[in-house]
N, C-alpha and C positions, 0 to 999 in steps of 0.2 A: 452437382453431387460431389462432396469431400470422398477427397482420394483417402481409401483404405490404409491405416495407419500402423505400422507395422517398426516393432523394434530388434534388431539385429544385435544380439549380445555377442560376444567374441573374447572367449578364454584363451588360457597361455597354452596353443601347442601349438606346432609348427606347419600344423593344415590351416594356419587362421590367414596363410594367403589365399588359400580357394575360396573364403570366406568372401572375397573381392568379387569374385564370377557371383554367388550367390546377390551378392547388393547389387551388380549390376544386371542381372534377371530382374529383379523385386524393382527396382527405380522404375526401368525400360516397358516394363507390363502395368505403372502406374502407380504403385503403392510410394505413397509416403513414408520415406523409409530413415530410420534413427537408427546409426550405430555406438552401441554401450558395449566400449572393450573394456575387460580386464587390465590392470597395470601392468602383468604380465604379455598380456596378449603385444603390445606396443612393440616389445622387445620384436618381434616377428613382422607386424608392419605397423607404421609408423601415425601418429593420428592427424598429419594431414593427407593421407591417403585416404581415409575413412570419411574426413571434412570435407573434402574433393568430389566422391565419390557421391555421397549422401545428400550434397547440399545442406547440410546442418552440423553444427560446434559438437564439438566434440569432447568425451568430458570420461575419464573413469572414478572422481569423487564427488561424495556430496558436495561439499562444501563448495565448487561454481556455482555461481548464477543463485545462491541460497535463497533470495528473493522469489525465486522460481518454483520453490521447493521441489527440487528436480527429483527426487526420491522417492517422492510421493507421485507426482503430478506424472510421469514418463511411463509409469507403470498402469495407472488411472485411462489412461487416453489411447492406450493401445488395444488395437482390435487382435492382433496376435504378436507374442512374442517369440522370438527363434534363435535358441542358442547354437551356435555352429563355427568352428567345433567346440563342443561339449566335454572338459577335460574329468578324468576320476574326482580330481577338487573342487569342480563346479557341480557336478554330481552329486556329489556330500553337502554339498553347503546346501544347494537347493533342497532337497531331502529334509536337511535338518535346520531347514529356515534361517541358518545366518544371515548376518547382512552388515559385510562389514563392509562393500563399498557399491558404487550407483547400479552396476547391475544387479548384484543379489537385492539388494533394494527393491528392484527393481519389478525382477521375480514375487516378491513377497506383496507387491502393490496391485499386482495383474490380475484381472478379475478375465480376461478373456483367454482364448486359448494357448497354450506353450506350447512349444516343440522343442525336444533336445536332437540333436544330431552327434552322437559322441564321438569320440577319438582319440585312442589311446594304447600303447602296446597288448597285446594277445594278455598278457597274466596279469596286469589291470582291472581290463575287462571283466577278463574270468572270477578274479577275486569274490568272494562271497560277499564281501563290504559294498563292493561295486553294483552286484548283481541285488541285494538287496535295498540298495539305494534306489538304482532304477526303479523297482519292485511297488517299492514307496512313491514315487514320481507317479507311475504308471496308478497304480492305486487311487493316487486323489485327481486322474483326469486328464495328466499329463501327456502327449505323446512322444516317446523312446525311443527314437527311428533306431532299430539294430544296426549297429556297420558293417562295412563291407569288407569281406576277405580281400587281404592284396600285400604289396609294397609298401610295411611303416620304414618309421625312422631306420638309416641305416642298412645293414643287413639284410635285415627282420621281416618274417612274413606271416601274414594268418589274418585274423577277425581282428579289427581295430579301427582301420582305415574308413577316413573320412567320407560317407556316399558322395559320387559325381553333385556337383553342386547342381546342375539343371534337375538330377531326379528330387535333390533336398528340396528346390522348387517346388517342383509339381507335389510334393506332401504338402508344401506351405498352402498352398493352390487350393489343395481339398482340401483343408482344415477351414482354411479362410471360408469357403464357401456353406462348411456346415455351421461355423458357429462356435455360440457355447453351447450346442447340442448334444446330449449325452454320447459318448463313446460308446455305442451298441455292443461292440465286440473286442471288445475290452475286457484283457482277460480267455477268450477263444482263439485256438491254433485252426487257420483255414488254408484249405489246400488248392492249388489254382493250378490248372496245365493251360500249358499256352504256345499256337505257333501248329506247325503240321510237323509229322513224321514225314520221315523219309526211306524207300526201302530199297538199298541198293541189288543193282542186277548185276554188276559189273566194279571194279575198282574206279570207271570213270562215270559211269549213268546210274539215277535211279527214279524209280517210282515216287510223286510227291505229289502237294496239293498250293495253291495257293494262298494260305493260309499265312497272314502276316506276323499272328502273334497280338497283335494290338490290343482287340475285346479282353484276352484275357488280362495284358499287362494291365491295363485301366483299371480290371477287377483286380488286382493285386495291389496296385498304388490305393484305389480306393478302398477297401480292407485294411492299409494301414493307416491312414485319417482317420480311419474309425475305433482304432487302436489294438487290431488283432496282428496276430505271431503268425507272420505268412510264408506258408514254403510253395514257391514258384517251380512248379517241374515245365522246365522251357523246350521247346524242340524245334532248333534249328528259325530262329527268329533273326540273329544278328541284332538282334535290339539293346540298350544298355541296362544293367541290372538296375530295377528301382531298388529305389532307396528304403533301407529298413527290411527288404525281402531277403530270405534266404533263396538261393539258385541252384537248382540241379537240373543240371542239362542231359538232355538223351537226344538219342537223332531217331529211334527205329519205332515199331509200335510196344517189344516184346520189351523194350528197354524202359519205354514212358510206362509199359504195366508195373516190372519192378519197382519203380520210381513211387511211382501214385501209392501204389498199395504199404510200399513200405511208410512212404509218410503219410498217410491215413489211420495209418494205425493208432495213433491218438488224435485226430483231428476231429473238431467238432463240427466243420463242416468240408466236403469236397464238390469246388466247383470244375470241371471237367469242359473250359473251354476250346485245347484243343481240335484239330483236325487231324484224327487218327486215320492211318489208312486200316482199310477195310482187309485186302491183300496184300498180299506180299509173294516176289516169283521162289518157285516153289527151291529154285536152285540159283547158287552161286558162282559165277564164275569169276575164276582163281586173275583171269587174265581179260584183256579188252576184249569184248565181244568184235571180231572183225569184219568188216564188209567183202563178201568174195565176190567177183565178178562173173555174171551168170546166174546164181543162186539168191533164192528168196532166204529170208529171215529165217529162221526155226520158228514155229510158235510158242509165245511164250505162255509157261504153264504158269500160274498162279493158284497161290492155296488163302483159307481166312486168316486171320491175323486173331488173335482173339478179343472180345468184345469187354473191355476194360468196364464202361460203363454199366454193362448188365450185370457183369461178375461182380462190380462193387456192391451196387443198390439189394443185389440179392443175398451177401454174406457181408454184411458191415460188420468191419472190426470191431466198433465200438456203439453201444446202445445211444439213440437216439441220433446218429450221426445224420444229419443234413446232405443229401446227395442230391447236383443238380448237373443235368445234362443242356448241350446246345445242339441245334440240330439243323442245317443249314439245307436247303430246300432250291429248287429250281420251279419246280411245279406244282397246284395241290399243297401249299405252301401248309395250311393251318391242319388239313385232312391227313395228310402225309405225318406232320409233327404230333396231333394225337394215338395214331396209331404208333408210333416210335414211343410214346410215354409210355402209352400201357405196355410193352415188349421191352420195353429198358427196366420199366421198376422204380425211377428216380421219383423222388418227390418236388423239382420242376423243371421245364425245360424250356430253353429260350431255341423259340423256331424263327429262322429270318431266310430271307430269302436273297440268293446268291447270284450272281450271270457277269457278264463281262463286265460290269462298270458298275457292281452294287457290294458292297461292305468289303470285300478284300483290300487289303492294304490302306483304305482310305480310314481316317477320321471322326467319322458317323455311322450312324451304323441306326437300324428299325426293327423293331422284331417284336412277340406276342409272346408272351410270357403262359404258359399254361401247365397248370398243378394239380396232382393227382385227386385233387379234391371236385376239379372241376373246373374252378375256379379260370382266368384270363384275364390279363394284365397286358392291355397293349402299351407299348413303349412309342415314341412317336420320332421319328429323323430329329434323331440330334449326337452332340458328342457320346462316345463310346462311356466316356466316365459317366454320363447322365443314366444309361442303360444299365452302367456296374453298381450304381449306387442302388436302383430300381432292385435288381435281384440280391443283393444282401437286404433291402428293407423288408423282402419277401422272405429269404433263409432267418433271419432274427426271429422272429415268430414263432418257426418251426422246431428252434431248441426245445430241448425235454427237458 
């Protein structure tokens, strides 16, 4: 079987050294991998780095190898191409179909799927020229991984910055595995929680769950292969931000309500993978609970915590919004999980089943998908991503 062919463009900023981690992900996992820098990009690193790295020449004009007709042919034969980073001037040209040398070429030859990964100061970005450009990309198909807030050039800090090149990965990853398949959600803002709350007792203990984060980051990485605007509300994961995701972090359950609701508020669907605690102790202490000698514990009081998912599904912000709950089971796995449907409200809920050594923190994950209609969708042991792809194929549908 020919290894999946894959071309690595590379404009002039000065993340086009992480562009290296990226080609050496994409070589090491199998792809056949071509890098088509910009003349610019060079200034930054150099094209026997890129020759080295690729096992293949290295070239930023047409006019090499003309016999080849590299302009045509480079763009023809790729099963995905990935620009990374993505500067405002490659942005434009893409957009507006220039082609003045073997990358944009290049772009314009590519019948299979693109990814841009941008990169570029905060007021760049923000520019209306920029924002419209994207706009235009995302439009005819393209996916526009958002960047990530952090450390640019210099001083400078805010939205710009290049995604971890392992998360730019794992979007190549899912892209590659869909296809030229339609962008389902493309165009849709989805909301994702992920990871457990935590509910402190004390400034050094708290209340919490096992709950790695993973199901839902996989739903959130795979929502953007599919080319939705994702706001990740994260809790207490340690995980790294994928790529393209916006991130709002909370640690407590009252913190992930404000969180969810406020960005639901225009979302056209919320997936609610989180493990929210249920309780929380009813009091706080200022200082370390201490161990007295002689003396039992106090008992701890606990009160509810309020029930995020039932208050969404019952007062959605917005008409037709898509609400889907998870609901993690020990026993009575499928019994237990319909009766939470009908009492939550949502329109589907993935039930899986939990214990020492099943779905936390691992990789895989199994679970039965069932929707207020009825209907059941079992998912069968495989990667968490196989499962996240499974419940947006089920939410697309459900749009109004």
């Amino acid at each position: 079987m020919d290894k999946p062919k894959v071309v690595l463009g590379v404009s002039g900023g000065i993340a086009a050294y992480k562009a290296c981690e990226l080609l050496r992900r994409l070589t090491e996992s199998g792809h056949d991998t071509r890098v088509v820098p910009t003349a610019s990009a060079l200034h930054f690193v150099g094209a026997a780095t890129w020759s080295a790295l690729s096992g293949h020449p290295v070239s930023t004009e047409v006019w090499n190898d003309v016999h080849e007709v590299p302009h045509v042919r480079i763009g023809q034969q790729a099963d995905l191409v990935v620009v990374a980073p993505a500067t405002a001037d490659m942005l434009a040209k893409a957009a507006h179909g220039l082609a003045d040398d073997l990358l944009t070429n290049t772009l314009l030859t590519a019948r299979c799927p693109v990814v841009f990964a941008p990169a570029m100061h905060t007021e760049m970005w923000e520019h209306p020229a920029t924002q419209e450009n994207v706009a235009t990309l995302r439009r005819r198909g393209a996916v526009v991984i958002e960047p990530a807030v952090g450390r640019l050039t210099g001083v400078d800090t805010g939205k710009g910055r290049l995604p971890d090149p392992a998360e730019i990965f794992e979007v190549c990853r899912r892209v590659l595995a869909r296809g030229t398949g339609e962008r389902d959600l493309e165009g849709r803002h989805v909301v994702v929680s992920a990871g457990g709350t935590r509910e402190p007792l004390d400034p050094v203990r708290y209340l919490g769950n096992r709950s790695s984060g993973k199901q839902g980051y996989a739903l959130a990485r795979t929502a953007v292969a599919r080319g939705a605007r994702v706001t990740l509300i994260e809790a207490n994961t340690g995980l790294p931000d994928p790529a393209g995701v916006d991130v709002v972090r909370v640690g407590t359950a009252v913190q992930l309500r404000e969180a969810v609701l406020k960005a639901a508020s225009d979302a056209d669907a919320v997936v609610m993978a989180a493990a929210v605690a249920d309780f929380r102790p009813e009091s706080y202490a200022a200082g370390k609970i201490k161990k007295k000698d002689g003396q039992e514990p106090a008992p701890l009081v606990l009160v509810r915590n309020p029930d995020v998912l039932a208050e969404l599904s019952a007062d959605r912000p917005r008409p037709g919004q898509v609400v889907v709950g998870f609901a993690a089971e020990t026993d009575d796995v499928l019994a237990n999980g319909r009766q939470k449907l009908r009492r939550k409200g949502c329109d589907l809920l993935v039930v899986n089943e939990v214990g020492e050594r099943k779905t936390f923190g691992s990789e895989e994950n199994e679970a039965v998908v069932l929707a207020s209609d009825g209907a059941e969708t079992p998912v069968p042991y495989g990667p968490k991503e196989a499962l996240a792809d499974v419940v947006w194929d089920l939410v697309v549908p459900r749009f109004a």
